[in-house]
KEKE-509942 format. One line per 4 residues: number of its first residue (from 1); their letters; for each residue x, y, z of N, C-alpha, C, CB. Coordinates in steps of 0.2 Angstrom, whole numbers, padded with zeros to 4 digits. Glycine has a CB too. Layout:
N
NUM) a) X/Y/Z/X/Y/Z/X/Y/Z/X/Y/Z | ...;
This chain:
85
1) xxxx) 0050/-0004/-0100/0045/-0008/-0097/0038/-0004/-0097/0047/-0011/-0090 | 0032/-0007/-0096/0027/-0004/-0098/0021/-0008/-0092/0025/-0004/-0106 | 0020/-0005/-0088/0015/-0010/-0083/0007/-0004/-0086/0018/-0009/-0069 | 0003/-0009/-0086/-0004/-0006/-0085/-0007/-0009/-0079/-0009/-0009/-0092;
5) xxxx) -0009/-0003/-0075/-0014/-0003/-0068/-0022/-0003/-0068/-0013/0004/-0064 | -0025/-0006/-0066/-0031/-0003/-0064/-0032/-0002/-0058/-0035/-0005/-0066 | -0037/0005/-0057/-0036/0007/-0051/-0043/0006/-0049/-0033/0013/-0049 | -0044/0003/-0043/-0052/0003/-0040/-0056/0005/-0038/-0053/0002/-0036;
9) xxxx) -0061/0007/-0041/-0065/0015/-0039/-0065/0013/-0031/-0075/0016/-0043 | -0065/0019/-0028/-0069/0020/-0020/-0077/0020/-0021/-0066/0028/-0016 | -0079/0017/-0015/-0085/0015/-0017/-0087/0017/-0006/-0085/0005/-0024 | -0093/0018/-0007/-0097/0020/0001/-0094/0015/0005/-0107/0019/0001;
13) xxxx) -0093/0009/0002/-0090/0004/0006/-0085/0004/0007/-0091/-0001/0005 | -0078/0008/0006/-0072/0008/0007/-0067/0007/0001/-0072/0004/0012 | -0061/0007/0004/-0055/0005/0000/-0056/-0002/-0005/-0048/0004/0006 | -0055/-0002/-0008/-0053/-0010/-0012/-0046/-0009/-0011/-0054/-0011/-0020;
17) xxxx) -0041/-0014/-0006/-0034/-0017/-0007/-0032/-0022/-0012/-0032/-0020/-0002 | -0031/-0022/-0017/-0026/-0025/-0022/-0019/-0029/-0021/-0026/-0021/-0026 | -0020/-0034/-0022/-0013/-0038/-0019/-0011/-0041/-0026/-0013/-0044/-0012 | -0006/-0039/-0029/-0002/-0046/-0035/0000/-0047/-0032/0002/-0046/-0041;
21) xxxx) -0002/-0054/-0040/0001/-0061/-0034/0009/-0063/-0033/-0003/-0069/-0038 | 0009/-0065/-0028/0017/-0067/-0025/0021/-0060/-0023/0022/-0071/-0030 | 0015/-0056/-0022/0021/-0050/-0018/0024/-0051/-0012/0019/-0043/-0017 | 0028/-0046/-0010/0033/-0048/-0006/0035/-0040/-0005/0038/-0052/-0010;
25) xxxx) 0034/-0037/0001/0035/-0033/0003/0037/-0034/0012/0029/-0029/0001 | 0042/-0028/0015/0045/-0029/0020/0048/-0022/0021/0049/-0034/0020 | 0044/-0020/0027/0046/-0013/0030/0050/-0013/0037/0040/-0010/0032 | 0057/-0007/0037/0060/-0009/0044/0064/0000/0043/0067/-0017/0045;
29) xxxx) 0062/-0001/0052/0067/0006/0051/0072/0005/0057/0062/0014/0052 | 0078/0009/0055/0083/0009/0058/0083/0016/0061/0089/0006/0053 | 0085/0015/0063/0086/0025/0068/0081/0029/0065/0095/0032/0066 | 0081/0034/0061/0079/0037/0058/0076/0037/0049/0083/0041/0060;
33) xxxx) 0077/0029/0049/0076/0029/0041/0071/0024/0042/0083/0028/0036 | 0067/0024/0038/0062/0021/0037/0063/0015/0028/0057/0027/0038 | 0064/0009/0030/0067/0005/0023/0060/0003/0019/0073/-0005/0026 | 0057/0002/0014/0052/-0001/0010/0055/-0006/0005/0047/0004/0007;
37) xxxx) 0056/-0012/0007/0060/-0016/0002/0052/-0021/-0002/0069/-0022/0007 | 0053/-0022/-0007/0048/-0027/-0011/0052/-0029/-0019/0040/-0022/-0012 | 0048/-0035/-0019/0046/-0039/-0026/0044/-0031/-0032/0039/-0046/-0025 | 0045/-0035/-0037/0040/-0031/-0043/0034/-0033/-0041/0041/-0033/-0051;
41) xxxx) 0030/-0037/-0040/0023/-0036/-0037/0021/-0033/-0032/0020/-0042/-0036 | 0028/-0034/-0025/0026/-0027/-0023/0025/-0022/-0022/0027/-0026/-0022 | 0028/-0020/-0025/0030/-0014/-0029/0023/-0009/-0033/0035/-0017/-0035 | 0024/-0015/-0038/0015/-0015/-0041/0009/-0014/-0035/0012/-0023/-0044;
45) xxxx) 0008/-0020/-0033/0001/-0018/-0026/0003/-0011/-0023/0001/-0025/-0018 | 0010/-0007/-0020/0010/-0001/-0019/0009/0003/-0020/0012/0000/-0018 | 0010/0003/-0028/0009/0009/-0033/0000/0009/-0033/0013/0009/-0042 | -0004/0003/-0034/-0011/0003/-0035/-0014/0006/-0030/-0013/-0003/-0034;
49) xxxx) -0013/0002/-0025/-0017/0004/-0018/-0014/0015/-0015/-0012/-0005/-0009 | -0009/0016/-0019/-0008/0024/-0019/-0012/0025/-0022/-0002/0026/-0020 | -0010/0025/-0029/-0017/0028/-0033/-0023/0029/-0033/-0018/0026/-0036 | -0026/0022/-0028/-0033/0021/-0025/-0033/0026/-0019/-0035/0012/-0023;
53) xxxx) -0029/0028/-0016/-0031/0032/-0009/-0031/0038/-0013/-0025/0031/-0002 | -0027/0041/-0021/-0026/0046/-0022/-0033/0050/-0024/-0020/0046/-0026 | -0036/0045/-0026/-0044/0049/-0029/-0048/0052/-0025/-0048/0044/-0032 | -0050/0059/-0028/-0053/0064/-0026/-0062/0060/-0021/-0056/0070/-0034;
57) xxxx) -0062/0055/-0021/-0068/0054/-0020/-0064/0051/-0011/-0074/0049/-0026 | -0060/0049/-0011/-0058/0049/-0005/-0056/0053/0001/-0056/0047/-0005 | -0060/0053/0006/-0059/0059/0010/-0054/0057/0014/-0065/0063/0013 | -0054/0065/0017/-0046/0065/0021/-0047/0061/0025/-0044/0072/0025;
61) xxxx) -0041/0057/0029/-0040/0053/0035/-0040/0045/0035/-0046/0054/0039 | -0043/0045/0027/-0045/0035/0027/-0036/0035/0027/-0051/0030/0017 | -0034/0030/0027/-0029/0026/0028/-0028/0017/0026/-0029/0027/0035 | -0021/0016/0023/-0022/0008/0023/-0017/0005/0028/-0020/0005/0015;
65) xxxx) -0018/0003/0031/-0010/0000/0038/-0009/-0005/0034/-0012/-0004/0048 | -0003/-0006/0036/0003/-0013/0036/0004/-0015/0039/0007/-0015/0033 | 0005/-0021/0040/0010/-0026/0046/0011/-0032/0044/0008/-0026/0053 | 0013/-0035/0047/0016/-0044/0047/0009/-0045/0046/0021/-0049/0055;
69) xxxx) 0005/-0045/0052/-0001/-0050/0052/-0006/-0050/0044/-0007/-0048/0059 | -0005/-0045/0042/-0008/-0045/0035/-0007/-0044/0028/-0012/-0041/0035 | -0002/-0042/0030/0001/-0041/0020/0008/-0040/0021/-0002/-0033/0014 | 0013/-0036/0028/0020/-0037/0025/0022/-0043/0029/0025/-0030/0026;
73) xxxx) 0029/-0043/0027/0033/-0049/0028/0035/-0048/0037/0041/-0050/0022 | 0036/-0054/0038/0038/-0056/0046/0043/-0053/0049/0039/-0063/0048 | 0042/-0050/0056/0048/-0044/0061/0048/-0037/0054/0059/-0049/0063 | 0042/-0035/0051/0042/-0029/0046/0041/-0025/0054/0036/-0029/0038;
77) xxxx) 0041/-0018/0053/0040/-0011/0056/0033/-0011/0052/0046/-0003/0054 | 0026/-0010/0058/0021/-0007/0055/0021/0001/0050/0017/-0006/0061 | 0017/0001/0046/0016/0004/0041/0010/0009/0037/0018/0000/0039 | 0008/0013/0041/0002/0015/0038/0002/0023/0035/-0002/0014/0044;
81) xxxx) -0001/0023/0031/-0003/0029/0023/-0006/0032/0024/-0006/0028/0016 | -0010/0036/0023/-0014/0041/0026/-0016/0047/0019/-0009/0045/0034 | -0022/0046/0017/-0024/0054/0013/-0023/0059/0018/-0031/0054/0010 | -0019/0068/0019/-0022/0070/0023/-0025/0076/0020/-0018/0070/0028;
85) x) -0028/0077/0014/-0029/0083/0008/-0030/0080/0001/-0022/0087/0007;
């Protein structure tokens, strides 16, 4: 299988978040483990929005959060990424 990405420049005005369509993502943790279950679109927007935080023009600290209220799925565990280097 062969996915082509494109990733969003960073730009003075922040992150661009990319969502494909009909993803489906859902975060829970149990004791000590932390679950990231998703769709292939999920999956995809995940790998994007990494790639987009991974570029040298982003500086340390920015971050993307997740949770129910905006992109993962309902009773998910918040979820937040963090460049820290």
């Amino acid at each position: 299988m062969k996915v082509n990405l494109e990733i969003p420049p960073y730009t003075e005005e922040g992150l661009t978040v990319h969502w494909e369509h009909d993803f489906t993502i859902e975060v829970n943790s149990i004791e000590a483990v932390t679950y990231i279950r998703a769709n292939k679109a999920g999956l995809v927007s995940l790998a994007i929005q990494l790639l987009t935080l991974a570029q040298d023009e982003v500086s340390k600290g920015k971050h993307i959060h997740y949770d129910s209220n905006n992109s993962l799925e309902d009773g998910s565990t918040e979820l937040i990424i963090e460049k820290i280097g």
